[in-house]
Steps between C-alpha positions, in 0.01 A plus 500: 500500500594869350743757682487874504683711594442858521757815542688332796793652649684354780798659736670315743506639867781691541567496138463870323540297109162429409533051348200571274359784289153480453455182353192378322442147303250226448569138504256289305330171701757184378752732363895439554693839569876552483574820697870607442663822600856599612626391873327729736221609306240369667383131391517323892327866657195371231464182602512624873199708350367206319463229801424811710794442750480894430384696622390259784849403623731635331540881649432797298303697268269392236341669258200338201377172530500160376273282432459084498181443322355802665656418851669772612833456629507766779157407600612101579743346718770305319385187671164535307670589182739196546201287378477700220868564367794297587834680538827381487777723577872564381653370865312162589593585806269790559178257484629146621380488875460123582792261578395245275439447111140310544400784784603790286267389240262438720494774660320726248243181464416502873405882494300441175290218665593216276399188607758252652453233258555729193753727677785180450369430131613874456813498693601246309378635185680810525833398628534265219410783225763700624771206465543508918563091561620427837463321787195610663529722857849637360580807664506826317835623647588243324434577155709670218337890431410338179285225683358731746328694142380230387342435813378858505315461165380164598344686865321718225391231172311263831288795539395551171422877496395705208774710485841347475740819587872321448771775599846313337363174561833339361746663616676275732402187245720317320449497130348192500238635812435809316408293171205271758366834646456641143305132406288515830406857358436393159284225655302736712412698233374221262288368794369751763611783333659711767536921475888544523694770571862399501850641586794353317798516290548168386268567224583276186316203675245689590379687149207281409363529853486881452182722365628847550800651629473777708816735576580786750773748471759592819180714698248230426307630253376321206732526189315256275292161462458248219536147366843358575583480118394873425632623821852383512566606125325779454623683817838326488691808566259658781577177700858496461515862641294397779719166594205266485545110436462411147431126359827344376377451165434889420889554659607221266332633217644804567880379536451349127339834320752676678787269342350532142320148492127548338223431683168489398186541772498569815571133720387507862606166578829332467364222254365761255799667505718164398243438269600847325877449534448183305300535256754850415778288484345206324384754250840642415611137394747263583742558759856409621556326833779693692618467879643860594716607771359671832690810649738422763380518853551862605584415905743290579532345845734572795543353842270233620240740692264213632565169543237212609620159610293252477579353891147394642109531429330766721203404650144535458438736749694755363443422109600227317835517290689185384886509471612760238817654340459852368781725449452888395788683384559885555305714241283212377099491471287253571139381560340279671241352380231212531119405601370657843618305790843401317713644747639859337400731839594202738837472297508921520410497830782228654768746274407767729505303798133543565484137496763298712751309259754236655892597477645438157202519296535888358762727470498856454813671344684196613412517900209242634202659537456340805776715672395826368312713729151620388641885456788352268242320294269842373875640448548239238130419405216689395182357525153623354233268668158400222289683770676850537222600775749203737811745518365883554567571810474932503216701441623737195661394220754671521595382828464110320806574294692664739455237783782280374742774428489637832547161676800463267607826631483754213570816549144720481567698185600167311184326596338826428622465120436163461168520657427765242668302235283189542179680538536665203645174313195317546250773466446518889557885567137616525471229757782561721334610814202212414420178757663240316216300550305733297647441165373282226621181498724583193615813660589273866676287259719778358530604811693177644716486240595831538611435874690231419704630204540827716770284724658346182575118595675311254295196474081635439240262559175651339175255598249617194643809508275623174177369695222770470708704242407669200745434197630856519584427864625129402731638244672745735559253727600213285767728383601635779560191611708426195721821559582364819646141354714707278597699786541127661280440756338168478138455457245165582158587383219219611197590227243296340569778191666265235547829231679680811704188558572514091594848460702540820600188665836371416477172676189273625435285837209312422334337840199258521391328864820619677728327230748712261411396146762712298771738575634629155397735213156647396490383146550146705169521694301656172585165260417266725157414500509212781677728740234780441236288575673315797542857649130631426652766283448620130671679261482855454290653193803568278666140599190370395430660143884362502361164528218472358762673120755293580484305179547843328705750736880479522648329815717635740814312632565421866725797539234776564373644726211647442289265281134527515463874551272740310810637344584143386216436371456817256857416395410123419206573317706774318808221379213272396373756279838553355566185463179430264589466101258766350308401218410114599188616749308209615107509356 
């Protein structure tokens, strides 16, 4: 089933900044579409457009129309057009109504007419394409947010639309979730042969599933469209300027020209581009075996800033956590990591105190949590929750970041600076006076980091903080957040980004079914293939070309601390090549 679209511009009510500027495209029937553009420009207001949420409930002005093999969106309730294109959203939340797993699934079913005897064949169908394997009748306030997308795309696959419009289907998946949405893709367009537009920046699993890649600029126009190969080299330098997502094996590539090392072709996927590295150094001849030394860790660790004892279990009710012992120093980094439902936001959440812990079990700057009082808590912590929508609780921006500082009692030109400050920090100004509610999801996400780095708590707990974000926007914030550990505040970042957890992460908790796995270094997590696998996780692109050369790059001693990065791996390659005797190339 074919898409246009044609010269549609939609504004916001309220909203004088136009999200899109006249834009026009076709989408072929069975064809897979990547649309990328920058955070804010647009991609979430066109799939609003798409499923026709706008402009049928979504308030404001549309202009042009779209077109689902000649339906016309503003012509046909969403209901109608739910038959036709299945939607799922950024924020699970937004479209889970039911209080089951089976009845959410069902629920589109039952308005579609299927048949009770095939309705369970599909229920079942579709939860177990999208990896979802428990008990049946579990509550969905009881899932992880990575569990309640799966069940979001499942709600969608047991209708079997036309249309499959997937808006960051992944982003609360673990690696190892992402990897089974990608296959259920791959599957669906071998068999049935789905149209597909799809959000996402976890592209490098994603490249063979992809016809054309279609990509707006900050105002939503379109800047260009092409094959994923031609695109992503030949208008390399566009895309960088514009912040969009880029597969890791283009970044890679680029890391190694840009250290010297020749590279022939252009690779798009991480296999090709081993398969270049190797057959370059095999080429250049023999070579010497050579363990060098990593750098020295640049932070070093001061008081004990959190301390977890592991005193009793915590029940089901409120999450499930067995005994653990975690200690975080002052000025240290660390993620969390491991497969939805492992525990990370439960174990976030009991930090804060959300969740009841018993006395003795944590310690915060050497007092028991248990005795602080809530105020004395957001003193010490900050806390960014994976849904920012859960913690605005003003109507202007502006007013978002200042809300803490007054209740801290600032004076009103200091929170008048720092409100300024932050706004302009994380490219908020033009939006000061806007609903917070009204932002894109990256934007809300900037947003609620923002507030919370505005009060300037030593210990930062960030809950996906890049979710939604463009890699401009990531890299800001990534180092930002860096700045701050060398300024020594302590950071504990729960992602399901293992190259985020390479390049910035000092230390890694690794949690699977409520149990602690590992409590140590990140180079300790990346070599140890049973552990990754126990924990649902994989390694990130340039761990893996790591892996996959490891009978030809240089190793790294135990010493480093920051193994594994892209940085690492140009440099690798670059002491292999060295390292080869010239003259004794292998034919």
């Amino acid at each position: 089933m074919s898409i246009e679209v044609e010269d549609v511009i939609f504004t916001y009510a309220g909203n004088s900044r136009t999200t899109r500027s006249g834009l026009s495209m076709q989408i072929a029937e069975g064809e897979t579409v990547l649309l990328l553009g920058p955070s804010g420009s647009g991609k979430s207001t066109l799939a609003l457009c798409m499923c026709g949420l706008i402009p049928h409930a979504v308030v404001g002005d549309m202009k042009g129309r779209i077109r689902l093999a000649g339906i016309d969106t503003r012509e046909t309730e969403p209901a109608e057009l739910a038959e036709v294109i299945g939607t799922v959203f950024q924020d699970p939340d937004a479209q889970i109504i039911m209080m089951t797993m089976e009845d959410e699934v069902a629920f589109g079913l039952e308005n579609m007419g299927v048949p009770a005897g095939e309705m369970s064949a599909r229920i079942a169908e579709a939860l177990h394409m999208v990896g979802l394997s428990l008990p049946r009748g579990t509550p969905i306030d009881q899932l992880s947010g990575g569990q309640k997308q799966r069940l979001a795309l499942a709600s969608v696959l047991a209708m079997k639309p036309a249309i499959l419009l997937l808006d960051e289907p992944t982003a609360n998946l673990d690696p190892v979730g992402t990897s089974q949405v990608f296959s259920t893709l791959r599957k669906l367009k071998r068999s049935v042969r789905p149209t597909i537009v799809l959000i996402e920046h976890k592209l490098d699993g994603l490249m063979d599933l992809v016809d054309r890649v279609v990509v707006l600029d900050h105002t939503g126009a379109l800047v260009c469209s092409g094959s994923p190969r031609t695109l992503f080299n030949d208008k390399a330098a566009e895309l960088h300027r514009l912040g969009v997502w880029f597969p890791q094996a283009i970044e890679l590539t680029s890391a190694l020209r840009n250290a010297g090392f020749p590279i022939a072709g252009r690779p798009l996927y991480l296999n090709e581009l081993a398969e270049m590295v190797r057959h370059t150094l095999l080429a250049r001849g023999d070579m010497e075996a050579r363990e060098t030394q990593s750098a020295p860790s640049k932070v070093r660790a001061g008081r004990p800033l959190l301390d977890i004892r592991p005193t009793a279990c915590l029940s089901r009710k409120n999450g499930w956590l067995k005994p653990l012992s975690l200690q975080v120093h002052q000025g240290q980094f660390w993620a969390i990591v491991g497969e939805n439902g492992a525990g990370k936001t439960t174990l976030a959440r009991h930090i804060m105190g959300l969740i009841p812990t018993r006395p003795g079990t944590i310690y915060i700057d050497g007092s028991d949590a248990t005795t602080l009082p809530a105020s004395e808590l957001a003193r010490k912590i900050g806390y960014v929750f994976q849904n920012p929508e859960h913690q605005f609780v003003t109507e202007r921006v502006k007013d978002e970041i200042a809300f803490g500082l007054k209740n801290l009692g600032w004076q009103a030109e200091d929170i008048a600076a720092s409100v300024e400050r932050h706004l302009a920090r994380f490219g908020l100004t033009e939006y000061a006076n806007s609903h917070p509610f009204g932002l894109s999801h990256g934007q809300k996400r900037r947003l609620s980091v923002a507030v919370m780095l505005a009060v300037g708590q030593d210990l930062l707990i960030l809950d996906e903080p890049t979710f939604g974000q463009d890699q401009q926007h990531t890299a800001q914030l990534m180092n930002m957040l860096t700045a701050l550990q060398r300024e020594g505040k302590t950071i504990l970042m729960i992602t399901h980004d293992m190259t985020l957890v390479a390049e910035y992460a000092d230390h890694v908790a690794v949690l699977s079914e409520g149990e602690l796995l590992l409590s140590g270094t990140v180079d300790a997590l990346f070599t140890d293939d049973k552990l990754l696998a126990r924990a649902g996780l994989r390694r990130p692109p340039a761990a893996e070309l790591i892996h996959l050369l490891s009978d030809l790059l240089p190793r790294r001693n135990k010493e480093g601390v920051r193994p594994f990065t892209t940085e690492d791996w140009a440099q690798r390659c670059m002491e292999a090549l060295a390292s080869c005797k010239e003259g004794e190339g292998v034919q």
